[in-house]
VEXZAMAR-759640 format. One record per residue: x, y, z of N, C-alpha, C in turn; residue number from 1; residue in three letters. Coordinates in Angstrom, 1 decimal. Atoms other than C-alpha are relative to their C-alpha. Layout:
{n_east=X | n_north=Y | n_up=Z | ca_east=X | ca_north=Y | ca_up=Z | c_east=X | c_north=Y | c_up=Z | k=NUM | r=ALA};
...
This chain:
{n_east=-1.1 | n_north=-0.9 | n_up=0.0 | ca_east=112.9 | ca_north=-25.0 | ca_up=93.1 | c_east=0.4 | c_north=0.4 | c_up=-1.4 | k=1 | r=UNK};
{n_east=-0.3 | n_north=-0.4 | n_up=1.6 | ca_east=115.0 | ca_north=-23.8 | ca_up=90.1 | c_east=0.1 | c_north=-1.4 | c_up=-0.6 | k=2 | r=UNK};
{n_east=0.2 | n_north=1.2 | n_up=1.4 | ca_east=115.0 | ca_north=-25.7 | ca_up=86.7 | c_east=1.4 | c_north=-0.3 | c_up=-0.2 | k=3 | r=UNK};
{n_east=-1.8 | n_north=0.9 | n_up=-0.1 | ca_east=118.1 | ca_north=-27.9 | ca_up=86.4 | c_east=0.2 | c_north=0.6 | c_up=-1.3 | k=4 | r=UNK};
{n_east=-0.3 | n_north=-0.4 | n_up=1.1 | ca_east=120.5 | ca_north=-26.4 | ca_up=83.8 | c_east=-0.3 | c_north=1.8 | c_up=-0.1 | k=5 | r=UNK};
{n_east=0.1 | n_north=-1.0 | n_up=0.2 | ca_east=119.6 | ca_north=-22.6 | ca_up=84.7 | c_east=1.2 | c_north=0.7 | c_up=-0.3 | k=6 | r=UNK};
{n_east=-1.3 | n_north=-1.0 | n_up=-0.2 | ca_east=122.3 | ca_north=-19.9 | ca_up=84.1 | c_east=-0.4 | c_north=1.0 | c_up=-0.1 | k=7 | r=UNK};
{n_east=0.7 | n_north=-1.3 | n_up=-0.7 | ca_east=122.3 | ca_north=-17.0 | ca_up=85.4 | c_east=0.7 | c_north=1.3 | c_up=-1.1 | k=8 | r=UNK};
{n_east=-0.3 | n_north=-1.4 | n_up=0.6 | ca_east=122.7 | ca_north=-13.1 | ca_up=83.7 | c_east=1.7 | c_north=-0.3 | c_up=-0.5 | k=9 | r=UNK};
{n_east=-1.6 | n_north=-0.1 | n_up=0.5 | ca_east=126.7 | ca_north=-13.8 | ca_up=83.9 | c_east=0.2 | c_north=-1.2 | c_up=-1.3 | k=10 | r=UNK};
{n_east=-0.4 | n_north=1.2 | n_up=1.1 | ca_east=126.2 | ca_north=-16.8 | ca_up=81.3 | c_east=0.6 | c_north=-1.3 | c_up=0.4 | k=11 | r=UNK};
{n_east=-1.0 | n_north=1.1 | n_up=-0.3 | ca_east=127.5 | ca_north=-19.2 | ca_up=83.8 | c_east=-1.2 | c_north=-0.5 | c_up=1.0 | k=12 | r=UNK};
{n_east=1.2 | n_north=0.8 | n_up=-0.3 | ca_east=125.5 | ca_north=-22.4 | ca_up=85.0 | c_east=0.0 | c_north=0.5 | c_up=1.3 | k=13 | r=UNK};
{n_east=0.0 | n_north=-0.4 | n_up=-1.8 | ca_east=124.3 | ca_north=-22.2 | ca_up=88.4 | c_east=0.1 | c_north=-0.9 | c_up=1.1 | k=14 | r=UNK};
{n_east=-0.7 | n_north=1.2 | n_up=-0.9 | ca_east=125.9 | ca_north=-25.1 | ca_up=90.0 | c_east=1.7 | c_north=0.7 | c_up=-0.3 | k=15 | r=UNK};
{n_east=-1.5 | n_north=-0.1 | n_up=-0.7 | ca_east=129.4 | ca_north=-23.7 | ca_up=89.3 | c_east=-0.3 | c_north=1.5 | c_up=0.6 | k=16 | r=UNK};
{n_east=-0.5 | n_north=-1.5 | n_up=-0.6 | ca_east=128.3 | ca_north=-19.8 | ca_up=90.4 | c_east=-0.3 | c_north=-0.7 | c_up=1.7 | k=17 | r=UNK};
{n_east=0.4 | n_north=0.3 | n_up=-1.3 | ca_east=126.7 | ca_north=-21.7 | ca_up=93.7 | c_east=1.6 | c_north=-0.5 | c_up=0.9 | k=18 | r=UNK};
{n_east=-1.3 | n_north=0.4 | n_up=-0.3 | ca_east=130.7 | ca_north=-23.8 | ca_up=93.9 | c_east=1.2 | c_north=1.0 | c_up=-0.1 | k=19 | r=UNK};
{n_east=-1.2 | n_north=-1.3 | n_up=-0.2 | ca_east=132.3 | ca_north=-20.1 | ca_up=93.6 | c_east=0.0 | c_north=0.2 | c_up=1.3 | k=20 | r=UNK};
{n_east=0.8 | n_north=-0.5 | n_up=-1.2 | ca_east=130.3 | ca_north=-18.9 | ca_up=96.4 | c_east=0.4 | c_north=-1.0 | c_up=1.1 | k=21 | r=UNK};
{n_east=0.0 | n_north=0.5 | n_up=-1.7 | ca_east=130.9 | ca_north=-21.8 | ca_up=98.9 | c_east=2.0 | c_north=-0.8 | c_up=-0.2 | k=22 | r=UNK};
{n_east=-1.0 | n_north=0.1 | n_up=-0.1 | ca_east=134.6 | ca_north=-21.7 | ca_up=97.6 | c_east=0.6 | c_north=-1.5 | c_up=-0.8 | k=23 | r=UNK};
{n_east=-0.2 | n_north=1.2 | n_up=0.4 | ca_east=134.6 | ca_north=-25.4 | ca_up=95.9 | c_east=0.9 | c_north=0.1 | c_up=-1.4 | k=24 | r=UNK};
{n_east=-1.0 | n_north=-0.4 | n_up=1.0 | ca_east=136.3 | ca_north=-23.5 | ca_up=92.9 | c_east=0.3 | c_north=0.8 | c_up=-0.2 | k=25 | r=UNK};
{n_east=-0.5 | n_north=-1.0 | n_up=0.1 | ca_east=138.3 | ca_north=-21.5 | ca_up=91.5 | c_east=-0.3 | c_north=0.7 | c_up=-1.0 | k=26 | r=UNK};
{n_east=0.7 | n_north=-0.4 | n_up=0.8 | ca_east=137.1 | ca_north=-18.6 | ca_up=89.7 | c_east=1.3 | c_north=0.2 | c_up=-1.2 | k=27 | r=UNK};
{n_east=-0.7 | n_north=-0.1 | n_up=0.9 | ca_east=138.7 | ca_north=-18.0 | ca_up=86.1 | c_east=-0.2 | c_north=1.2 | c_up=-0.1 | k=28 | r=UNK};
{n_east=-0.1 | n_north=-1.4 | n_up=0.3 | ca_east=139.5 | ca_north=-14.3 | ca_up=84.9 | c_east=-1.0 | c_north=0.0 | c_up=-0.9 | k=29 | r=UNK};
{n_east=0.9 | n_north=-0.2 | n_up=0.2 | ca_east=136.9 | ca_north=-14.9 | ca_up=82.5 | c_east=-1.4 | c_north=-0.2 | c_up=0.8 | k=30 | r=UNK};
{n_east=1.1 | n_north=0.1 | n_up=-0.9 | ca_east=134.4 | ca_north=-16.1 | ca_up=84.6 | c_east=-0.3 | c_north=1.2 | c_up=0.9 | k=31 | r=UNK};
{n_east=-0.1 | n_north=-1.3 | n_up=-0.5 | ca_east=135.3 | ca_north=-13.3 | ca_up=86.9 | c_east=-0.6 | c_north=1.5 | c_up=-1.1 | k=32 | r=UNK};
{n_east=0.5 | n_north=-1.1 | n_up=0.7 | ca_east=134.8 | ca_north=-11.2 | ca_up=84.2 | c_east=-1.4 | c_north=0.0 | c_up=-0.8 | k=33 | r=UNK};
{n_east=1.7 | n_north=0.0 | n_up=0.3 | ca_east=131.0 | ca_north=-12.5 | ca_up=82.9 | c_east=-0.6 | c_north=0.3 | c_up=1.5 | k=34 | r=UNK};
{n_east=1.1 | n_north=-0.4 | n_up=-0.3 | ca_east=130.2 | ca_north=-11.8 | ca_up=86.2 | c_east=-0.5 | c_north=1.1 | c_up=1.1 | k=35 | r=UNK};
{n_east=0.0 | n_north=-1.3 | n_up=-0.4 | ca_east=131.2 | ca_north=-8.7 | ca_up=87.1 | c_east=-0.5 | c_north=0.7 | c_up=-1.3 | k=36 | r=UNK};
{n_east=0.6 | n_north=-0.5 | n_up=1.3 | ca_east=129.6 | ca_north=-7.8 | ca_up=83.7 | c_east=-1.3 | c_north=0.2 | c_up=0.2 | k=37 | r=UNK};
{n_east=1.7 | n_north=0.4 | n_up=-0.7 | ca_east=126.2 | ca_north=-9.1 | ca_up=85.2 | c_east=-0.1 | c_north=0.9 | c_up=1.1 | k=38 | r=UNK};
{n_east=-0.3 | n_north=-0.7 | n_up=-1.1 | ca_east=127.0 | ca_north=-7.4 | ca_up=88.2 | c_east=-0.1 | c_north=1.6 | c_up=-0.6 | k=39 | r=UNK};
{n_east=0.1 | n_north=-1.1 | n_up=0.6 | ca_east=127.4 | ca_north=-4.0 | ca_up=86.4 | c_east=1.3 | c_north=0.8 | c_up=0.7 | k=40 | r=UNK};
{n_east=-1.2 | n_north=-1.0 | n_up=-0.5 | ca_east=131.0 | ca_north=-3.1 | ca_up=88.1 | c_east=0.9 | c_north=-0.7 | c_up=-0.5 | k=41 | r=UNK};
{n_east=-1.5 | n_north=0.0 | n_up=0.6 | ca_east=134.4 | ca_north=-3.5 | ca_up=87.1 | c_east=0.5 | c_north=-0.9 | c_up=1.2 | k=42 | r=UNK};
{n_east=-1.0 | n_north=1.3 | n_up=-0.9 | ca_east=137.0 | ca_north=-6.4 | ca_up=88.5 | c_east=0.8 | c_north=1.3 | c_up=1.1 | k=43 | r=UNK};
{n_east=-0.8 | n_north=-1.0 | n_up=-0.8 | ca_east=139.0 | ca_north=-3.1 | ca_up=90.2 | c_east=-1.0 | c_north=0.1 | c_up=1.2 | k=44 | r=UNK};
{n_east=1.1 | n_north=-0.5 | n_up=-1.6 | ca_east=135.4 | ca_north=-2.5 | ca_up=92.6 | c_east=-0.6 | c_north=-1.3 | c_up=0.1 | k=45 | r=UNK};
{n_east=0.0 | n_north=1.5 | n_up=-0.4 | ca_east=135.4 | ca_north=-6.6 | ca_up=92.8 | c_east=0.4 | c_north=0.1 | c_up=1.4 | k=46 | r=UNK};
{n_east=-1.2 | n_north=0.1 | n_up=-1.0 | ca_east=138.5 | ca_north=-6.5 | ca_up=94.8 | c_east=0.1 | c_north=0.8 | c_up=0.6 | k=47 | r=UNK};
{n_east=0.1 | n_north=-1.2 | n_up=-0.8 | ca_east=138.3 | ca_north=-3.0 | ca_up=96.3 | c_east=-0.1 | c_north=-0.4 | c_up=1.3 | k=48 | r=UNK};
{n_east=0.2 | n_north=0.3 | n_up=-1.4 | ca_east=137.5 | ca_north=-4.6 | ca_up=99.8 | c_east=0.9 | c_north=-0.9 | c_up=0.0 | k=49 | r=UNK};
{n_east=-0.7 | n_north=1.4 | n_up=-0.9 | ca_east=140.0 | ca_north=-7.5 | ca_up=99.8 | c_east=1.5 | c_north=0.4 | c_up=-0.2 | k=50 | r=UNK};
{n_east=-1.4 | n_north=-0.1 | n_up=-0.4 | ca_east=143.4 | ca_north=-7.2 | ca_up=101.6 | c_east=0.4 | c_north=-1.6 | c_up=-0.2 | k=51 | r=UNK};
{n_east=-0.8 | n_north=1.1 | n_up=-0.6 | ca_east=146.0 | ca_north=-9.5 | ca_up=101.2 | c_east=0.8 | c_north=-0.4 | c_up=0.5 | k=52 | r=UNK};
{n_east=-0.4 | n_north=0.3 | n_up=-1.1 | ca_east=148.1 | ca_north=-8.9 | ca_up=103.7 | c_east=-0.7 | c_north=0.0 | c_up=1.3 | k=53 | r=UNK};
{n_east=0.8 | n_north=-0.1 | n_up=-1.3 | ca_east=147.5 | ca_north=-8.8 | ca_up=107.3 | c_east=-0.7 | c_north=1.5 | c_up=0.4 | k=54 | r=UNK};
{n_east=1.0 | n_north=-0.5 | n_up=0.2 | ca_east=144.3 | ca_north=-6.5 | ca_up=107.7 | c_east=0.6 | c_north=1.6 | c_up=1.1 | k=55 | r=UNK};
{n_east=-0.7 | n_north=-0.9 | n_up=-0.8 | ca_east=146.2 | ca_north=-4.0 | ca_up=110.3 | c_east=1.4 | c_north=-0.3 | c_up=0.9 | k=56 | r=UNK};
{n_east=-1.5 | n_north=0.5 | n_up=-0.3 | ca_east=149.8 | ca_north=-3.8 | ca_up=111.8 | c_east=-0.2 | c_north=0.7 | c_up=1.1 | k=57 | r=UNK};
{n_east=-0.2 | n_north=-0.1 | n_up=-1.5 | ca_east=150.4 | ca_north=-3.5 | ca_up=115.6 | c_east=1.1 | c_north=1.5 | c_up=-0.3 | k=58 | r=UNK};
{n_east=-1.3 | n_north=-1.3 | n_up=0.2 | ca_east=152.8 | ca_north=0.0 | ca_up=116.2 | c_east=1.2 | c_north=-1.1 | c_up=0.4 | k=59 | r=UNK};
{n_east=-1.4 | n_north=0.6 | n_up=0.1 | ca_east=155.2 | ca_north=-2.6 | ca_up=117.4 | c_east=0.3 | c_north=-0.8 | c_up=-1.1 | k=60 | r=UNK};
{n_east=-0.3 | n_north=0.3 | n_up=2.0 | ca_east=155.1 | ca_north=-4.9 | ca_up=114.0 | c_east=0.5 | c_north=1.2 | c_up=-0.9 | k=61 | r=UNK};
{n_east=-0.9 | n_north=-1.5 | n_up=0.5 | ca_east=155.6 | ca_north=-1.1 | ca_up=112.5 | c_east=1.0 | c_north=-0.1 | c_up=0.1 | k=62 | r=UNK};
{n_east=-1.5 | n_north=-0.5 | n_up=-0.3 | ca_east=158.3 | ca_north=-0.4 | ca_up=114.5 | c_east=1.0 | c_north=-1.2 | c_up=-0.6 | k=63 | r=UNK};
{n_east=-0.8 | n_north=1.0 | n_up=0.6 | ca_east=160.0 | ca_north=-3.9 | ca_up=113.5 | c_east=0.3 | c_north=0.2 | c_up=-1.7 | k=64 | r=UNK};
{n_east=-0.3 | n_north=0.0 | n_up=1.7 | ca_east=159.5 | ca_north=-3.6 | ca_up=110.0 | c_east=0.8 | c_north=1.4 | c_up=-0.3 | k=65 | r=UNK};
{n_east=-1.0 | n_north=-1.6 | n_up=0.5 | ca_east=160.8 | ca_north=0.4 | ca_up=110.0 | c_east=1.9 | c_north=-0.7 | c_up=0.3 | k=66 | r=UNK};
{n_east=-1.3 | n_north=0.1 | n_up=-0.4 | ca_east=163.8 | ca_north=-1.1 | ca_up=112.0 | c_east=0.8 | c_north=-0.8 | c_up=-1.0 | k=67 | r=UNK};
{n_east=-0.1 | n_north=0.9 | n_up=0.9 | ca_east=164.2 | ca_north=-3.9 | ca_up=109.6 | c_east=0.4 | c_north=0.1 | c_up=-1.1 | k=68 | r=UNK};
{n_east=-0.3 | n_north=-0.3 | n_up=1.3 | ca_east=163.9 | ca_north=-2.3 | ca_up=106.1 | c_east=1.4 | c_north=0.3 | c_up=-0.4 | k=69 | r=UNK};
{n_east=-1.8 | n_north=-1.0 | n_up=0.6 | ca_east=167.7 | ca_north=-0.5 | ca_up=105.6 | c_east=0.7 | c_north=-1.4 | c_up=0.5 | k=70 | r=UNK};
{n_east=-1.1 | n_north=1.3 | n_up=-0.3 | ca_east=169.1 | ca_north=-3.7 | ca_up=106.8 | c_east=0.1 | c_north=-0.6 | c_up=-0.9 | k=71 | r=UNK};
{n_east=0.1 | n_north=1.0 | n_up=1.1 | ca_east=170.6 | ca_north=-6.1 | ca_up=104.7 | c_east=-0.7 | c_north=-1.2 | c_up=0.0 | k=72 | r=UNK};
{n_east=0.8 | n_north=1.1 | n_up=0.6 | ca_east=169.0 | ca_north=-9.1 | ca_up=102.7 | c_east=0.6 | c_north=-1.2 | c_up=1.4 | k=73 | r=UNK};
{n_east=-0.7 | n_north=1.1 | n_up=-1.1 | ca_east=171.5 | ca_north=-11.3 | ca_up=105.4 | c_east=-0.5 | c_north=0.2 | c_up=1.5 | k=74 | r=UNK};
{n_east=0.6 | n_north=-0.6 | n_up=-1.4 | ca_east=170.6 | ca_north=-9.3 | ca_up=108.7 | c_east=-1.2 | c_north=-0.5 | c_up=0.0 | k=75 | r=UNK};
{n_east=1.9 | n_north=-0.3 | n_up=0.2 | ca_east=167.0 | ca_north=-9.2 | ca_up=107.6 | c_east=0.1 | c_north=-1.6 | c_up=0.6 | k=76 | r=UNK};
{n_east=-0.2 | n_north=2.1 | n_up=-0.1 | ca_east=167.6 | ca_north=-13.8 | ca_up=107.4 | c_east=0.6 | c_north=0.0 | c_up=1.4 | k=77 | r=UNK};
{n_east=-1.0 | n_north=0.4 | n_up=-1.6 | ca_east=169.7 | ca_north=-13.7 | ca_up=110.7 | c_east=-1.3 | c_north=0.6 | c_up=0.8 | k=78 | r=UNK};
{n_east=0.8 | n_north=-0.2 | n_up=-1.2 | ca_east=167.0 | ca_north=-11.8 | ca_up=112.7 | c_east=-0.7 | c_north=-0.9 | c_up=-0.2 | k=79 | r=UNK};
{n_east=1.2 | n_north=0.9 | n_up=0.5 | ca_east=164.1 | ca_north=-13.8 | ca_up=110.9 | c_east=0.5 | c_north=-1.2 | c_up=0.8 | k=80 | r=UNK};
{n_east=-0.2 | n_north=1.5 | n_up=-0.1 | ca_east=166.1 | ca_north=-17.0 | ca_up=111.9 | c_east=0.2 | c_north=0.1 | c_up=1.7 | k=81 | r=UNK};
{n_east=-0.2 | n_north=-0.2 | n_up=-1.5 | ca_east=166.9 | ca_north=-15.6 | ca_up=116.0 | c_east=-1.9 | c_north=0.8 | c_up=0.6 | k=82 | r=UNK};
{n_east=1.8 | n_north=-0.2 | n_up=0.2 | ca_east=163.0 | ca_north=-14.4 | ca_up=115.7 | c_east=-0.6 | c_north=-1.1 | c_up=0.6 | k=83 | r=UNK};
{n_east=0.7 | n_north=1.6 | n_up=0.6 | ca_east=161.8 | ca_north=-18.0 | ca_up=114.6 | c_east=0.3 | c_north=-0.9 | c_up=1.8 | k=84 | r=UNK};
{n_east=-0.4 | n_north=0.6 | n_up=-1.6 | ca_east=164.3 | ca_north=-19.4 | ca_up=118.1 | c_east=-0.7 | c_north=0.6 | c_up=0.8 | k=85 | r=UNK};
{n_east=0.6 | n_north=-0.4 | n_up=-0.8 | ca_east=163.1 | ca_north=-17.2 | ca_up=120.2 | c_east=-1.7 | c_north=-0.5 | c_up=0.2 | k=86 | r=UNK};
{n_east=1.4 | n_north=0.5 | n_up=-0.3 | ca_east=159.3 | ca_north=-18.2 | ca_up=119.2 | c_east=-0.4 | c_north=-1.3 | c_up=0.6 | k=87 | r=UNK};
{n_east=0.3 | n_north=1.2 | n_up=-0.2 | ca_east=159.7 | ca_north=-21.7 | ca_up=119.3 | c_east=0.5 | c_north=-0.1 | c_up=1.4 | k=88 | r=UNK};
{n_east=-0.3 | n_north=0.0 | n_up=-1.9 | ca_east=161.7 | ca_north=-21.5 | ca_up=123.0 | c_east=-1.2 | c_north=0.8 | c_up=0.8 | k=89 | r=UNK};
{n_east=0.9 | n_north=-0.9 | n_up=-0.6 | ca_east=159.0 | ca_north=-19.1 | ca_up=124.2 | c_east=-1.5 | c_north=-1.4 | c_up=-0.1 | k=90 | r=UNK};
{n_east=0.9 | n_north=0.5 | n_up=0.4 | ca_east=156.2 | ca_north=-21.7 | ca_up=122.9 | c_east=1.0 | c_north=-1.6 | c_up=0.8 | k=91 | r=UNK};
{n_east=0.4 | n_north=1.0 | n_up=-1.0 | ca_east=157.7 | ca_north=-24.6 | ca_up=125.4 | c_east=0.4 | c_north=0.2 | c_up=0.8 | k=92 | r=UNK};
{n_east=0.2 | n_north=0.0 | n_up=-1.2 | ca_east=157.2 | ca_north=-23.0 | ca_up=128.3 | c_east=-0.6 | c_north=-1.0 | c_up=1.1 | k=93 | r=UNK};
């Protein structure tokens, strides 16, 4: 197989790019950036595919959040908190 000690184009060994890959660490801004260097694109067309919110919103989620926004910071906590009851009474049916 490979020769123990290789590193790859990005400059980085290839036991930590393999522990990126299966998530075992976390990547550093520089590391990120040797190896999107290797890679030949930019950190902006890294991330271009990754959402971090939730990936699409129901029209009823919509509608909650339109109805939601102009309300106050307190309303907003009082629904969230008659929300929250409602889920947990619904969930011991």
């Amino acid at each position: 197989m490979g020769s123990k000690g290789k590193q790859h184009n990005a400059s980085l060994h290839n036991t930590y790019i393999g522990q990126l890959e299966r998530g075992e660490k976390n990547a550093t801004i520089e590391s990120l950036l040797k190896i999107t260097n290797a890679l030949g694109i930019t950190l902006e067309e890294l991330f271009s595919n990754t959402q971090t919110g939730p990936k699409t919103n129901s029209l009823e989620i919509t509608q909650i959040i339109t109805l939601l926004e102009d309300r106050s910071s307190i309303d907003q906590r009082t629904i969230l908190g008659l929300l929250e009851l409602l889920i947990d009474w619904k969930g011991n049916d």
